[in-house]
C-alpha positions as CSV (number, residue, x, y, z in Angstrom):
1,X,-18.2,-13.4,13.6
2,X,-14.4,-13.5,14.6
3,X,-12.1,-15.3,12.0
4,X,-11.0,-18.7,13.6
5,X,-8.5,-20.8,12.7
6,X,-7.8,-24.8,14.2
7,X,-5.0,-26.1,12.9
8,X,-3.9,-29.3,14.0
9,X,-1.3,-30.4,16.4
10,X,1.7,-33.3,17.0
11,X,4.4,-34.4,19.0
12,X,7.6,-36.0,17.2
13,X,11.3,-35.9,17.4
14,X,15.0,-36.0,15.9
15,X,18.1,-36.8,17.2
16,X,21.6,-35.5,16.1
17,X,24.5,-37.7,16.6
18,X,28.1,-36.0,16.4
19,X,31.8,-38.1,17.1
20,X,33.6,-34.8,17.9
21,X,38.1,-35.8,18.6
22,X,38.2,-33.5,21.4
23,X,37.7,-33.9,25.6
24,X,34.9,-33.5,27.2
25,X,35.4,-30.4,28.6
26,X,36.5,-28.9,25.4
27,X,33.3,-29.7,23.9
28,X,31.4,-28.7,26.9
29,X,33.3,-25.1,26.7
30,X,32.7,-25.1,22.7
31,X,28.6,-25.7,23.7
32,X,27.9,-23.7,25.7
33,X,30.7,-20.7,26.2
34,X,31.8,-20.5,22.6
35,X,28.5,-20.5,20.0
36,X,29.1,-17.3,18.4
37,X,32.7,-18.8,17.2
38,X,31.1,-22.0,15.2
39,X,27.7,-20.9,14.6
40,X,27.3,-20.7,10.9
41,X,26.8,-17.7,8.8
42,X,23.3,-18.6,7.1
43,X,22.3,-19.6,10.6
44,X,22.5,-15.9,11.9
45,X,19.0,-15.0,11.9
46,X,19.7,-11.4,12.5
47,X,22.7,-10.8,10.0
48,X,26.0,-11.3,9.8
49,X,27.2,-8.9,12.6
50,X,24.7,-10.4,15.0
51,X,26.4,-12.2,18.3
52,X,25.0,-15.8,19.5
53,X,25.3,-16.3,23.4
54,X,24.3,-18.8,26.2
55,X,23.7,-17.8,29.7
56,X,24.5,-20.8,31.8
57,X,22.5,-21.1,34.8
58,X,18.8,-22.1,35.4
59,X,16.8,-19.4,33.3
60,X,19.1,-18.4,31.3
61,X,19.0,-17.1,27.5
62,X,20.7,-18.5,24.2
63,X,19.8,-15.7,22.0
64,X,20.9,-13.8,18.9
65,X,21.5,-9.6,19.2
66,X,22.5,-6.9,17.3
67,X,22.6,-3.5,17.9
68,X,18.8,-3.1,16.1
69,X,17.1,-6.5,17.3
70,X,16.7,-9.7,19.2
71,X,16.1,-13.2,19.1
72,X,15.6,-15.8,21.7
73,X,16.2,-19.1,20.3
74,X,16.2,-21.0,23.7
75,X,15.6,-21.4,27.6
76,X,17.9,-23.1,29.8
77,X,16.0,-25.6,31.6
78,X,19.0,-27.8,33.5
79,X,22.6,-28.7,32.6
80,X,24.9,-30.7,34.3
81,X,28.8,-29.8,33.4
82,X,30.3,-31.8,30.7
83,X,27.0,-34.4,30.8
84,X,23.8,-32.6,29.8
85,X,22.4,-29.2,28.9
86,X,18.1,-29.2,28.3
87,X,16.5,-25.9,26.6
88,X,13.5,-25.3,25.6
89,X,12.2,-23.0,23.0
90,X,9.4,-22.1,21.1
91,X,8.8,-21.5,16.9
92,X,6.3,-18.8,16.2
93,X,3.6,-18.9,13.1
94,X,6.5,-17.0,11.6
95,X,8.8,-20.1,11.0
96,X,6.4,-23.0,10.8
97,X,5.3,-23.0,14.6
98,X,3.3,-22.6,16.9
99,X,5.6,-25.0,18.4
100,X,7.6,-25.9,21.2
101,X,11.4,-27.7,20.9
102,X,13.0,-28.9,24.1
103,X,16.5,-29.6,22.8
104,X,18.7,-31.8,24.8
105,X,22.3,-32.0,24.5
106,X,24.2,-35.3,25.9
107,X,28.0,-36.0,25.9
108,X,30.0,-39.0,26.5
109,X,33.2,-40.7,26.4
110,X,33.7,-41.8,22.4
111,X,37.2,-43.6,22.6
112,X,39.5,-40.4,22.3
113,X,36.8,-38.2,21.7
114,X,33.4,-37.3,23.1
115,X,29.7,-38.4,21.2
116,X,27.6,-35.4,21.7
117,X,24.0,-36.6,20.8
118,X,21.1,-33.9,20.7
119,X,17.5,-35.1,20.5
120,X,14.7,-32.3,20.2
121,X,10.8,-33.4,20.7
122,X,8.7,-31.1,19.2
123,X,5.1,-30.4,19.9
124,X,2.3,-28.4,18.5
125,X,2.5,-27.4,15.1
126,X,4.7,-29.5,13.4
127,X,5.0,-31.3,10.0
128,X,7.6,-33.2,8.1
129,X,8.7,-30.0,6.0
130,X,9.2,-28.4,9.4
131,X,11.0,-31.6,11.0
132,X,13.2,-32.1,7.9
133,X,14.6,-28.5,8.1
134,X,15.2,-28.7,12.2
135,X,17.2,-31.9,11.6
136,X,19.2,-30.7,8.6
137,X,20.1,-27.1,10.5
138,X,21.2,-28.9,13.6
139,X,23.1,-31.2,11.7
140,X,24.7,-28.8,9.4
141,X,25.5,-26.4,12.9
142,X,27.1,-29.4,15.0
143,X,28.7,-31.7,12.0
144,X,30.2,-28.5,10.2
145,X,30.0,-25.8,12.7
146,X,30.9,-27.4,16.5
147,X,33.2,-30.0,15.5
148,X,35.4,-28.4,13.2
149,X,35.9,-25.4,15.1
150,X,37.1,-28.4,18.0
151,X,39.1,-30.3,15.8
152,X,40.9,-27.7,14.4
């Protein structure tokens, strides 16, 4: 008889909230042309020489690559310049999944600045552990990654 395995599944969410003292535009350009200049060090997946990109049109890929290997972290679903970009990607058994996170990104006028606010529903296998990390990475990436590199 073939080993089976049922593990149980969920649907939950975060949300990411970052006052960033810089246009619209700029944090637009900083989102979604510019990842490979803020994204973090530990959050290279590949190693350290490995370059983060978004494609920007329907389709299209942010991934991680290096010479030896690949990693697609998301699909681009929809964007809207300088309003809205929605991706969607999935975690494998590998790292806590299987899962799928459709990330949203949202800007808007913030007195000087712009608010960019990210939510990311999650569905399949998820748990808090899981959850806890998603919300602390994306925090660490946009609060000390993004918004220093568009302060600066």
């Amino acid at each position: 008889m073939p080993q089976v395995s049922i593990t149980e599944a969920g649907v939950t969410s975060y949300e990411v909230s970052v006052s960033i003292q810089s246009s619209k535009d700029r944090v637009w350009r900083g989102l979604t042309d510019q990842l490979n200049a803020w994204w973090l060090p530990d959050f290279h997946m590949l190693g350290t020489d490995s370059i983060v990109t978004l494609e920007l049109k329907p389709g299209g890929r942010m991934y991680e690559e290096t010479e030896g290997g690949g990693l697609l972290w998301y699909t681009v679903l929809a964007f809207d310049v300088e309003k809205s970009l929605d991706v969607v990607g999935f975690c494998t058994p590998q790292w806590g999944g299987p899962a799928t996170s459709m990330l949203s990104f949202r800007l808007a006028d913030d007195g000087d600045g712009t608010l960019l606010t990210m939510t990311d529903p999650l569905s399949g296998h998820v748990s808090q552990k899981q959850v806890d990390s998603l919300h602390s990475g994306w925090t660490d990436l946009l609060a000390k990654g993004l918004k220093p590199y568009l302060e600066q």
